[in-house]
C-alpha positions as CSV (number, residue, x, y, z in Angstrom):
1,X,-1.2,0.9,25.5
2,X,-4.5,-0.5,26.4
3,X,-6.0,-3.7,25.0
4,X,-8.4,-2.3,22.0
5,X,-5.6,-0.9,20.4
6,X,-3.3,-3.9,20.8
7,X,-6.3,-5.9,19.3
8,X,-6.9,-3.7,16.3
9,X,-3.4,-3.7,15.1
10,X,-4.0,-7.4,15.1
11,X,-7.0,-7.3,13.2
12,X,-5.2,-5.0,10.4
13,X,-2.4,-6.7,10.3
14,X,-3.8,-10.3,9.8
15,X,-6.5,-8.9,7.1
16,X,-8.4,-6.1,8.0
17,X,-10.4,-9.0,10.4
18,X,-11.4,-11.6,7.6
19,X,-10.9,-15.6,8.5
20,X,-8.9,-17.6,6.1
21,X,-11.7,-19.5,4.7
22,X,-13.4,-15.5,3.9
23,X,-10.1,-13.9,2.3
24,X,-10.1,-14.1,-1.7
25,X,-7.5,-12.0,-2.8
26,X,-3.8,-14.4,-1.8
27,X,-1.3,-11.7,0.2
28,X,1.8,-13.8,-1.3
29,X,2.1,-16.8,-3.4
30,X,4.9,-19.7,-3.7
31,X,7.4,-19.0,-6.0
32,X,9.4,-22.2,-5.7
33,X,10.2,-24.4,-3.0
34,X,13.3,-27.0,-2.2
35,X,12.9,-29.8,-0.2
36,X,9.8,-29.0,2.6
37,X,8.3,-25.8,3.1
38,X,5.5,-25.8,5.6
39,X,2.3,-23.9,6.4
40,X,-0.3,-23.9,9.3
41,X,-3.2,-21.0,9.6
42,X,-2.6,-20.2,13.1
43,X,0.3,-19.7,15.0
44,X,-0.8,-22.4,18.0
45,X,-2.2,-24.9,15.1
46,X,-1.3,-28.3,15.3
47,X,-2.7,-29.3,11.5
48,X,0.4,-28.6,8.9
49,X,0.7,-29.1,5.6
50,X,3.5,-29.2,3.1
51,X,4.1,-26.3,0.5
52,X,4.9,-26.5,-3.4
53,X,4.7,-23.8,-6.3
54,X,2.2,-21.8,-6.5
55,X,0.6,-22.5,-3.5
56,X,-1.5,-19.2,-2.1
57,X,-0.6,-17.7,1.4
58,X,-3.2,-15.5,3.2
59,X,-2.4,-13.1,5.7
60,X,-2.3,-14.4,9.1
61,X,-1.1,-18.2,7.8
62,X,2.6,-18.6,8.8
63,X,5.7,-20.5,6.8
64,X,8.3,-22.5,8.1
65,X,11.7,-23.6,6.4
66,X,12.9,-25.7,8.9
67,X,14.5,-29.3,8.7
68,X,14.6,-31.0,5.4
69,X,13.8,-27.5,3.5
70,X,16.9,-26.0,1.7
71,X,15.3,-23.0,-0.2
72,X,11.8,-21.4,0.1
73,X,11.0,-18.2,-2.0
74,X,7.2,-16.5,-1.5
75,X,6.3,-13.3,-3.7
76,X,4.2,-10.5,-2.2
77,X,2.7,-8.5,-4.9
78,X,5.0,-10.2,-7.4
79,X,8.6,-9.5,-5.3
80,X,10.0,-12.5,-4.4
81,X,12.2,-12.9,-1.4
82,X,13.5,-15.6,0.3
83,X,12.1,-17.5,3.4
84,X,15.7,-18.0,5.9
85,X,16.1,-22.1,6.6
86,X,15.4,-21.5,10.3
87,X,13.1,-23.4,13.3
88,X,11.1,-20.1,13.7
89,X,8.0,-19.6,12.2
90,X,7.3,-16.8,10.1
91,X,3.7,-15.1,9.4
92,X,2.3,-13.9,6.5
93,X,1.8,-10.6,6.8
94,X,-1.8,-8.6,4.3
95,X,-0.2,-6.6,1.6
96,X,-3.2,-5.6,-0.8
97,X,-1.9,-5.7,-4.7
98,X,-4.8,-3.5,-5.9
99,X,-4.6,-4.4,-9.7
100,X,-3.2,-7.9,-11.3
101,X,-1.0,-6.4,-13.8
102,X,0.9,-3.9,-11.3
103,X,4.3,-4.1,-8.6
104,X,3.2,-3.3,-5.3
105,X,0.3,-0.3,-5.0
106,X,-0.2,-0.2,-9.1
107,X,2.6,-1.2,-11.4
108,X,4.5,1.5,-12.8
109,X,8.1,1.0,-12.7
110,X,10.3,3.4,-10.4
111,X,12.2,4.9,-13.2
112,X,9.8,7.4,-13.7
113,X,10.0,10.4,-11.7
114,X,5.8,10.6,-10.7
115,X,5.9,9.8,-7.6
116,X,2.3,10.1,-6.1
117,X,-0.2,8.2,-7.0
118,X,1.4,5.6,-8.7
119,X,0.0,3.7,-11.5
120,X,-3.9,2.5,-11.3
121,X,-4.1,3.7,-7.9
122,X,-7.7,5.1,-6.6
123,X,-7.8,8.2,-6.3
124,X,-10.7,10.7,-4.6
125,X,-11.1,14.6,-6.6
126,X,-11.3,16.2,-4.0
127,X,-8.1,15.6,-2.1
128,X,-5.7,14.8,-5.4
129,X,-2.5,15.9,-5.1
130,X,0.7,14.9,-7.6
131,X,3.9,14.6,-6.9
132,X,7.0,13.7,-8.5
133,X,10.9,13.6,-7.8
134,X,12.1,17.1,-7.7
135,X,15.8,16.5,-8.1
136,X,15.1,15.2,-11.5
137,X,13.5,18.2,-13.2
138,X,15.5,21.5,-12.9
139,X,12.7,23.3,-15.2
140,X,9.0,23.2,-16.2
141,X,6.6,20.2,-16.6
142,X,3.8,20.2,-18.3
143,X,0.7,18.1,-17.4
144,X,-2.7,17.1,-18.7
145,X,-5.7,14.9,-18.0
146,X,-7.9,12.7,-20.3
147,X,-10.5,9.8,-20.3
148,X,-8.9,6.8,-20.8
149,X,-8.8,6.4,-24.7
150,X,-10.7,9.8,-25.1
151,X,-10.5,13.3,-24.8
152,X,-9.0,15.6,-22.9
153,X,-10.9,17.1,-19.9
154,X,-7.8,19.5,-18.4
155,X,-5.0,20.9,-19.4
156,X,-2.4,21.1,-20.5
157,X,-0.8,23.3,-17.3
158,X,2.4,24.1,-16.5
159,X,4.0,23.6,-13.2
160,X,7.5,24.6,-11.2
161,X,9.1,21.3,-11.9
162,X,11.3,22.2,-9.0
163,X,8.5,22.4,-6.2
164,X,7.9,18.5,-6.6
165,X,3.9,18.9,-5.8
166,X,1.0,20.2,-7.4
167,X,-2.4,21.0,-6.4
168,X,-4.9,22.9,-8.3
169,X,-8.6,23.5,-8.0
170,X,-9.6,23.1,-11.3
171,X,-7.6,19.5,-11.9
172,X,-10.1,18.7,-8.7
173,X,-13.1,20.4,-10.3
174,X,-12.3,18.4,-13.4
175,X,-11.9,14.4,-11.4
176,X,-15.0,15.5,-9.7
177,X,-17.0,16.5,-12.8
178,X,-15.7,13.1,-14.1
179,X,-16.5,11.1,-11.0
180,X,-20.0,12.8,-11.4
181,X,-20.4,11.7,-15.2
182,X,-19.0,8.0,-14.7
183,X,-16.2,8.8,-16.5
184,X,-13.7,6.5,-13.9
185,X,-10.8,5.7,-16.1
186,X,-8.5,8.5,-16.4
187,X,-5.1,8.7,-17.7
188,X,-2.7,11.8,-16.7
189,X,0.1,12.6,-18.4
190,X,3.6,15.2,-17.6
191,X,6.0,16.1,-20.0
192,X,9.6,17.0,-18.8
193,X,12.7,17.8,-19.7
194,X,13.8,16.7,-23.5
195,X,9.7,16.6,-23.9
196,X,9.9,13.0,-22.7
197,X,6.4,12.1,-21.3
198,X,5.5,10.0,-18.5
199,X,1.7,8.5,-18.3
200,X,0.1,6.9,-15.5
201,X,-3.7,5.7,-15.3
202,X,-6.1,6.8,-12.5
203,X,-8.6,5.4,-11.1
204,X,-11.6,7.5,-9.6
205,X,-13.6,6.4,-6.7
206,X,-17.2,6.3,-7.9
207,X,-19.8,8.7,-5.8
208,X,-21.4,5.7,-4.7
209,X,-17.9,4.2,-3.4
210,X,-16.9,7.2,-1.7
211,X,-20.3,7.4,-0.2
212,X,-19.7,4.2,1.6
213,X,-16.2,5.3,2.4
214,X,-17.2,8.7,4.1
215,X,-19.8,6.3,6.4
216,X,-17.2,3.8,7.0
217,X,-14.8,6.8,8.6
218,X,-17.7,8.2,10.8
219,X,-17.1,5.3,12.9
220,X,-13.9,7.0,14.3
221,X,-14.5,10.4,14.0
222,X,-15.4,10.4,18.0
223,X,-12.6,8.0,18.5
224,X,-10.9,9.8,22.0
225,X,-7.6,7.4,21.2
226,X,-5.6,9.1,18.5
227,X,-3.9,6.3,17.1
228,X,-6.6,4.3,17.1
229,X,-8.3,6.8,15.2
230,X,-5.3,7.1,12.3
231,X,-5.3,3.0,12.4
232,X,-8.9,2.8,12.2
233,X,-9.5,5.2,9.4
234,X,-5.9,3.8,7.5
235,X,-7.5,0.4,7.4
236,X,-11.0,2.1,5.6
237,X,-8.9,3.5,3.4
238,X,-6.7,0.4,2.3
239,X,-10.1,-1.2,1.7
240,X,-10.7,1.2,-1.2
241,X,-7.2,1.3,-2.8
242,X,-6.6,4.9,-1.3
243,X,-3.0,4.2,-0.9
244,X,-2.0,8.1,-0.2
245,X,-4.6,8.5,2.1
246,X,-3.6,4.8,4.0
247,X,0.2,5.9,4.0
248,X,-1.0,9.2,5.5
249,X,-3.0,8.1,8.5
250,X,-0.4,5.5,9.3
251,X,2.3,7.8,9.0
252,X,0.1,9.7,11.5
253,X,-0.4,6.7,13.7
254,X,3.6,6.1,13.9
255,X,4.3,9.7,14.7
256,X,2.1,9.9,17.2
257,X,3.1,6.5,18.9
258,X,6.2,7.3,19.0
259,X,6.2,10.6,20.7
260,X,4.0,9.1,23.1
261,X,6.6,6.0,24.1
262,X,4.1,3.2,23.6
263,X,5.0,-0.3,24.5
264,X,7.6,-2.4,21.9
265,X,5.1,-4.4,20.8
266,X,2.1,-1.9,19.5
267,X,5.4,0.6,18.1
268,X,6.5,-2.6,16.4
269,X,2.7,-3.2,14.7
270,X,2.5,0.6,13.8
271,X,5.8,0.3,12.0
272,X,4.8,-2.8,10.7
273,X,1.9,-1.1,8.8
274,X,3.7,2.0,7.9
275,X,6.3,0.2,6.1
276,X,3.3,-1.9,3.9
277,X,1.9,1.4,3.2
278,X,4.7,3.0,1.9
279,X,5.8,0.0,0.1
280,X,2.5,-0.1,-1.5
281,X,3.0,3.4,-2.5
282,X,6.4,3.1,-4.0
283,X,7.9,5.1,-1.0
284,X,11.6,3.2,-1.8
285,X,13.4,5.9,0.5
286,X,10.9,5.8,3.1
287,X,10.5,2.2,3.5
288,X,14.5,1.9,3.8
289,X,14.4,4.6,6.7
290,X,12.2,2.7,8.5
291,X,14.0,-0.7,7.7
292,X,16.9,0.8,9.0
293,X,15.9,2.0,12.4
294,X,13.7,1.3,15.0
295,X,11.8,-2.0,16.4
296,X,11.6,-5.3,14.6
297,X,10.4,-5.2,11.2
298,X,8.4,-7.2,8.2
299,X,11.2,-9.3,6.8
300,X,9.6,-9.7,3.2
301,X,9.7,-6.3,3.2
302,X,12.5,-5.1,4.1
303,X,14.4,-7.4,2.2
304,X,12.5,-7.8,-1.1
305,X,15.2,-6.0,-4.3
C-alpha cells in the first residue's frame, strides 16, 4: 500500500491531523495513578513528564508504566481500563466523546434494545435509519418523534418488531422539515412489549452544518484509491458526530483492505479505526469480533468492561 494511504491513517488516528498544543477536546483522562506513570507527546521525544489524577491525554501523546509505577488506570470516554506495568510505550489513541454527559458515541446505557443511533448522536434526515435488537421483540413496536420538550411532529407508527430496522420517508420528510425550521433537538421514542418505552434524544445536523459537511466530502469523491476514499470521508464524518455514517465508511475501508491483502501495518490501522467506530456506536458484538481476530488491536479498547 502506497505512502498517502499509510500517511492518512496516521493522520486519523493521531487526531484527524491537529498538534497537541491545537486539540481541545482530551481523548482519555487519568483516572488514578500508583507510584510513576509517565507521558511524552511523541513517540522519539526525549522531554517526559510524570502523570497524576486527572491529568488530560491527547491523541497521539503516549503512556508508560514502567519502573517505579505499580498501577496506572486512563478512561476513554469515561471507561476506564488499566495501563499493563511494562517497558513499552503505549499511545493514546483519538476516540471523540461527542456529548459530556454520555458513554462512548452518546450515553445511553446498553440495556435498551435501540440500537442505532444511540443517545445524542447527530443525525442527518435524509439518510436516518433505526435500528434496534430484534431478538428482544417478538411483536410490534410502536414509535414516535417530538421536539425536545414539545410537540409531536410524527407518529406514532407501528413497525415489525422482528425486522430490527426501519426506514420510512415520511420520518425523513419530518427531520428534514425540522432541520429546515431549526427545530435541532429531537427526542424519539418506541414502545415495546409490556408498553415499556425506550427514549433517546437526537440531534439534527443544521442545513448550514451539513452544508459544510457535503463540501468537505467533495474532496474525495474523485479519490481513484478506494480506501482512501472510505477513510477520508469516515474522518469528515467523525468530525460532525455522524457516528453511523463513520462506522459505515470504515467498515467499508476494512472490507475492502482486506480483500485486497494490504500490508500488516495499514490492515492493522483500518482495524484500529473500525473498532473506535463501532465502539463509539455501541457496536458491543462487533467490536468483540474484531478484538478477537485479526492483526494487532487498540488495547483500551478491547479491554475496557
Amino acid at each position: 500500500m502506497h505512502f498517502r494511504l499509510l500517511m492518512l491513517l496516521l493522520i486519523v488516528i493521531s487526531g484527524s491531523g491537529t498538534t497537541l498544543a491545537q486539540t481541545k477536546t482530551p481523548s482519555a483522562i487519568v483516572d488514578s495513578v500508583v507510584g510513576k506513570g509517565l507521558k511524552k507527546d511523541t513517540k522519539d521525544s526525549t522531554k517526559i513528564d510524570q502523570l497524576k489524577a486527572q491529568d488530560e491525554l491527547f491523541a497521539g501523546q503516549w503512556v508508560s508504566c514502567a519502573t517505579g509505577c505499580k498501577q496506572l488506570i486512563i478512561s476513554f470516554c469515561k471507561v476506564p481500563t488499566a495501563v499493563r506495568a511494562n517497558p513499552k510505550w503505549k499511545q493514546i489513541l483519538a476516540i471523540n466523546c461527542p456529548t459530556p454527559k454520555g458513554i462512548r458515541g452518546g450515553g445511553r446505557s446498553e440495556v435498551g434494545i435501540l440500537r442505532s443511533p444511540v443517545d445524542s448522536e447527530v443525525i442527518r434526515p435524509a439518510t436516518f435509519s433505526l435500528k434496534w435488537d430484534r431478538s428482544a421483540i417478538s411483536s410490534k413496536m410502536e414509535v414516535s418523534l417530538r421536539v425536545m420538550n414539545g410537540e409531536r411532529i410524527w407518529g406514532p407508527y407501528e413497525v415489525e418488531g422482528r425486522k430490527g430496522s426501519f426506514t420510512s420517508d415520511s420520518l425523513r420528510t419530518a427531520l428534514a422539515g425540522a432541520q429546515a425550521a431549526g427545530q435541532l433537538k429531537l427526542e424519539l421514542s418506541a414502545t415495546h412489549g409490556a408498553q415499556e418505552t425506550e427514549k433517546i434524544e437526537l440531534d439534527v445536523i443544521s442545513a448550514d452544518e451539513e452544508a459544510d459537511l457535503e463540501q468537505k466530502l467533495e474532496q474525495f469523491e474523485l479519490e481513484p484509491n478506494k480506501i482512501v476514499k472510505a477513510i477520508g470521508r469516515a474522518s469528515v464524518f467523525g468530525q460532525f458526530d455522524l457516528i453511523a455514517s463513520e462506522v459505515k465508511e470504515f467498515e467499508r475501508a476494512l472490507a475492502i483492505a482486506t480483500i485486497a491483502k494490504v500490508g500488516k501495518r495499514t490492515l492493522s490501522g483500518v482495524k484500529k479505526l473500525t473498532i473506535i467506530a463501532n465502539w463509539k456506536a455501541n457496536n458491543t458484538e462487533r467490536v468483540k469480533e474484531l478484538c478477537r481476530f485479526g492483526p494487532p488491536t487498540p488495547e483500551a479498547v478491547c479491554t475496557a468492561k
